[in-house]
C-alpha angles and dihedrals in degrees: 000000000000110000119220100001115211094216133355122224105196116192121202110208103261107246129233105257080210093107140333128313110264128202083258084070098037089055103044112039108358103054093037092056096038083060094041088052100041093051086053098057102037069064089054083245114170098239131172101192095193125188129140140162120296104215111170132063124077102302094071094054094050092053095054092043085058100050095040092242139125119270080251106055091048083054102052099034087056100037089065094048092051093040091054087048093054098050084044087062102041100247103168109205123163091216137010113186153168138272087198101055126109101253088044091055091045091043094056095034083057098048095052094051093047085061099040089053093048078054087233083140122084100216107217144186098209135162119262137184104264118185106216105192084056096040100222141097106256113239113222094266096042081063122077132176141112121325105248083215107050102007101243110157101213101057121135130250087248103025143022107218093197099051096021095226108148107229148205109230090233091065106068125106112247089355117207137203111237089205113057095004092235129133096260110221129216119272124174115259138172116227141151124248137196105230093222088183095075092065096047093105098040086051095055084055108049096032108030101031111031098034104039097108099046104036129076121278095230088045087053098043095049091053089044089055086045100050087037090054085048127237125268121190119273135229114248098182134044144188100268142133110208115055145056112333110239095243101217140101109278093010088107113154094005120115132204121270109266088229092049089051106037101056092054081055079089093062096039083045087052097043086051093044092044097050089049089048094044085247135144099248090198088062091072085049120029109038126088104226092060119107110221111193120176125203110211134152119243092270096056083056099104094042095051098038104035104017114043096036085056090056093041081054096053101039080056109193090075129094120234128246107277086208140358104206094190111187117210118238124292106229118207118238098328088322129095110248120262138192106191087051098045095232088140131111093226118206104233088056095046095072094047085062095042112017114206089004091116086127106044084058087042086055094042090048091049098040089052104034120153088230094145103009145016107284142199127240106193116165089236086064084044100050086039091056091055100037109042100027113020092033101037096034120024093019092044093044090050089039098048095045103046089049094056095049084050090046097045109024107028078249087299102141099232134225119263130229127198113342111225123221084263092055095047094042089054092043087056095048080055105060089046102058088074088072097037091057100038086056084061101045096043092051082053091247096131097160087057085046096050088042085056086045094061094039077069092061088037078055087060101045102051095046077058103053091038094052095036101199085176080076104027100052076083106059100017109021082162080061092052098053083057092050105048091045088061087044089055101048089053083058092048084050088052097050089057106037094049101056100086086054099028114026104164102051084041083064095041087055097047093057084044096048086035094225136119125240123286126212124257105261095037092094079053099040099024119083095196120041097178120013129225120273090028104143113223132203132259107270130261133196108261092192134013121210114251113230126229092253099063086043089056081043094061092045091046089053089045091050095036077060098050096050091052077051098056090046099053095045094043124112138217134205113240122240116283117231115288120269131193142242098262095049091058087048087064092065108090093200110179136179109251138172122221103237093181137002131179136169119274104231120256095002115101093196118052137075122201108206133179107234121201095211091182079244104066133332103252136165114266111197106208135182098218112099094111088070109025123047108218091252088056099067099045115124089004123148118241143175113234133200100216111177098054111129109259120257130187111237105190092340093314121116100234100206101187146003127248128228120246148157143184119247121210097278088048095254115145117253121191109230095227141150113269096178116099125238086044109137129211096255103047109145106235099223 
């Protein structure tokens, strides 16, 4: 870990311009790195915070395959989206840029040459997956089929998203082309690899061994199971038609690997931010006392930790990440996000539901970050969060003590006169917090730090309703003047500590309290945070509650989602041959009741009920005991199919069949009469 950095470069994870920002991606990479940032600079840190969109690669091309649009347009309709989501939500970047952009395609076009003239490619004729019907080579997403690890059947030809394993399309079980649905076959191809194996050893060290106290465990222990398994060189170019040209003799119609080109968007991003600003852009990423952090969720690990080091390596003249604070993965209301099925809480949509409420959803997000483990955003936490923490603790401190200044003093700080032990021992508290907070942040553990954050305003309001001016002002109104100072240097500490977590009721509070921005250390350094005689402005609310109804609004949205869901996905079974009239006439269906049922021994599945036909009461052997206990169906009404030829289950004569169906969720459903007046014995007809 670098000590005393001269200067931080903090790269965000680019995001896919394939669709909107959803609450997955704000959690895991954008708010920890806006906090990250924003405590830097309140330190006068020099900081270049660097994202951008990331506008090549296969997803593109499938949206736009799907929409029946250019690349280009996918890209620009859904950069501005993503760029509007992330001003909404404060994140303060000092560049977003583009992966499609001019000094982007010459940056990478530059790094790949470098190494290809250093001769760090092996240059290689394999076999890939070629879909012939479409005409085309498939690139890894456009190929689907089962994970040759844990056996799921809907991994992706470069990643398994349920066991995380990053994959060569080659290597899936019964591979499929997403295009046309048909087996691709293998088809010779040249192509340029990164032989990864050469930096094994190079990576153990660095990672394993010089970073296993400081970096995440699950960080640590997914680069441990990559470099146990053994590297293999990695291809750095694929067939494609939408991306960076490879820019070598023989490479026509071949672009460079998404995951080649996007990384090196946080140098081009860097190069575009430091000629604007009059910087050297090699400084962020060339000298040795810079501090490069990069922001990534738990699936960009590899990429961040294995293969981008390994191109920085090979490239030579580049520093390495100083850390790599992967978060796991935010989970919806007890389901993993999803994108494709639109469980998801979007941005832009966000803010239609709960105008100017950016912070209460970074709070919920912190507070709830999947920094160690897989997480669960539901709208009850999240109403919970404002209501019970932002609103009765931050937002009532704020509100009670800028009404009483108001009240006492016409909002004019007053002086104050002798400090009690109490008062010494809370202004104290106070300057310590600084240092308790910056040890969380700069360990990346951002929901302990916001927790420490609120324990200031839990600070004020304790010394309140300890003190209690509301009462004193009558018999020690010298006292009072005493009180409420302290009271308003913990605001004024608020209002500083909590912009990095909270930006946009930092700013609400400085136009309340009329002061600029201090820096970080000053509530430790300053003696004074707000003078006397500073006048202060009349209170707001910081944080209305949210009421039970736009909660249920939020759930409904979200079921009213899943069941779309179920009716697009679900299947139904084609229609059998057709069959005649006369082969219908030969079924005797008649209405029944079960008079008894009991489980059949040692068969889990099967049922043995006594059915009353109208015609006679016969046993009825049924497959149906996963779903049904035996008192369930009791008395229940059934359709029987009476004239089925007998057959011994497990030494039992089975006289009849039972109708039954599947409901949307697969439970079993019996297919019965519900009209009364209906009698055992009607003939179904």
């Amino acid at each position: 870990m670098l000590e005393n950095p001269k200067r931080y470069t903090i790269t965000a994870a680019l995001p896919y311009t394939n669709g909107p920002i959803h609450i997955g991606h704000l959690a895991g990479v954008y708010v920890p790195s806006d906090i990250y940032a924003r405590y830097l600079r309140l330190q006068g840190k020099d900081v270049a915070f660097i994202c951008g969109s990331d506008e090549h690669g296969v997803a593109i091309s499938m949206k736009a395959k799907k929409e029946g649009i250019t690349p280009q347009q996918v890209i620009d309709k859904y950069d501005g989206i993503i760029r509007k989501s992330f001003i909404d939500f404060g994140i303060s970047f000092d560049n977003y840029s583009r992966t499609s952009s001019k000094i982007h395609h010459d940056t990478a076009s530059e790094f790949f040459r470098k190494l290809y003239d250093n001769g760090d490619f092996i240059e290689e004729v394999t076999e890939q997956l070629y879909d012939a019907k479409a005409d085309q080579f498939l690139a890894d997403r456009f190929v689907t089929g089962t994970c040759p690890k844990c056996e799921n059947p809907e991994a992706y030809g470069d990643q398994c998203e349920r066991c995380g394993s990053t994959l060569n399309a080659t290597d899936l079980i019964n591979p499929k082309s997403t295009i046309t649905g048909e087996t691709p076959i293998l088809k010779s191809t040249k192509h340029w690899f990164l032989p990864l194996d050469r930096y094994d050893d190079f990576l153990k060290e660095w990672i394993l061994v010089g970073h296993k106290n400081d970096w995440k465990t699950n960080v640590l222990g997914q680069v441990k199971s990559w470099l146990d398994d053994g590297l293999k060189p990695r291809a750095v170019t694929r067939d494609l038609d939408w991306g960076i040209d490879v820019p070598v003799e023989g490479a026509e119609g071949k672009k460079l690997y998404v995951w080649f080109d996007a990384p090196i968007g946080y140098i081009s991003a860097t190069k575009e931010w430091a000629a604007r600003e009059g910087k050297n852009w090699e400084d962020y990423w060339k000298k040795d006392d810079t501090k490069l952090v990069h922001f990534i969720g738990k699936d960009n690990i590899v990429f961040h930790c294995i293969i981008f080091p390994a191109m920085l390596k090979a490239e030579g003249s580049f520093i390495l990440p100083d850390n790599v604070p992967a978060n796991e993965f935010l989970n919806l209301e007890g389901n993993k996000l999803s994108t494709s099925k639109n469980w998801a809480v979007w941005l832009h949509e966000y803010l239609i539901d709960f105008p100017e409420k950016q912070d209460v959803l970074r709070y919920a997000l912190t507070a709830n970050a999947p920094e160690t483990k897989d997480n669960d955003f539901t709208w009850k936490d999240f109403q919970a969060r404002n209501n019970n923490e932002l609103a009765a603790i931050f937002g009532n401190f704020i509100n009670r003590v800028v009404v009483l200044t108001n009240k006492y003093y016409n909002g004019i700080v007053p002086s104050p006169n002798e400090f009690s032990d109490v008062d010494e021992q809370t202004l104290a508290e106070l300057k310590a917090y600084p240092a308790v907070i910056s040890s969380s942040i700069e360990r990346y553990r951002f929901r302990e730090a916001q927790v420490e954050l609120m324990n200031v305003a839990r600070l004020g309001n304790k010394y309140l309703a300890d003190e209690e001016p509301w009462k004193m002002v009558k018999t020690n109104p010298e006292r009072v003047q005493t009180q409420m100072y302290v009271a308003l240097q913990i605001a004024v500490a608020l209002q500083v500590l909590a912009e990095p977590f909270l930006p946009f009721t930092s700013n609400k509070l400085s136009k309340i309290l009329k002061l600029e921005s201090l820096s970080w250390n000053s509530v430790t350094e300053t003696s004074e945070l707000i003078p006397a005689g500073h006048q202060i402005g009349d209170a707001e609310i910081l944080f209305a509650q949210i009421e039970d109804a736009e909660i249920q609004k939020q759930i409904d949205k979200l079921e009213a989602t899943k069941k779309a869901n179920v009716m697009e996905n679900q299947v139904t079974e084609p229609q059998k041959p057709t069959s005649t009239f006369e082969d219908f006439a030969k079924l005797d269906l008649r209405v029944g009741t079960i008079l008894e049922a009991e489980k059949m021994p040692k068969a889990n599945k099967l049922l043995v009920l006594k059915v009353d036909t109208g015609i006679d009461v016969r046993t009825i052997v049924s497959g149906i005991a996963e779903h049904f206990s035996p008192e369930e169906v009791v008395g229940k009404r059934v359709t029987v199919l009476v004239n089925l030829a007998p057959r011994a289950l497990r030494g039992v004569e089975s006289q009849g069949m039972i109708l039954m169906t599947n409901d949307k969720e697969g439970q079993l459903v019996f297919v019965n009469p519900d009209a009364d007046g209906v009698n055992n014995g009607a003939l179904i007809s």
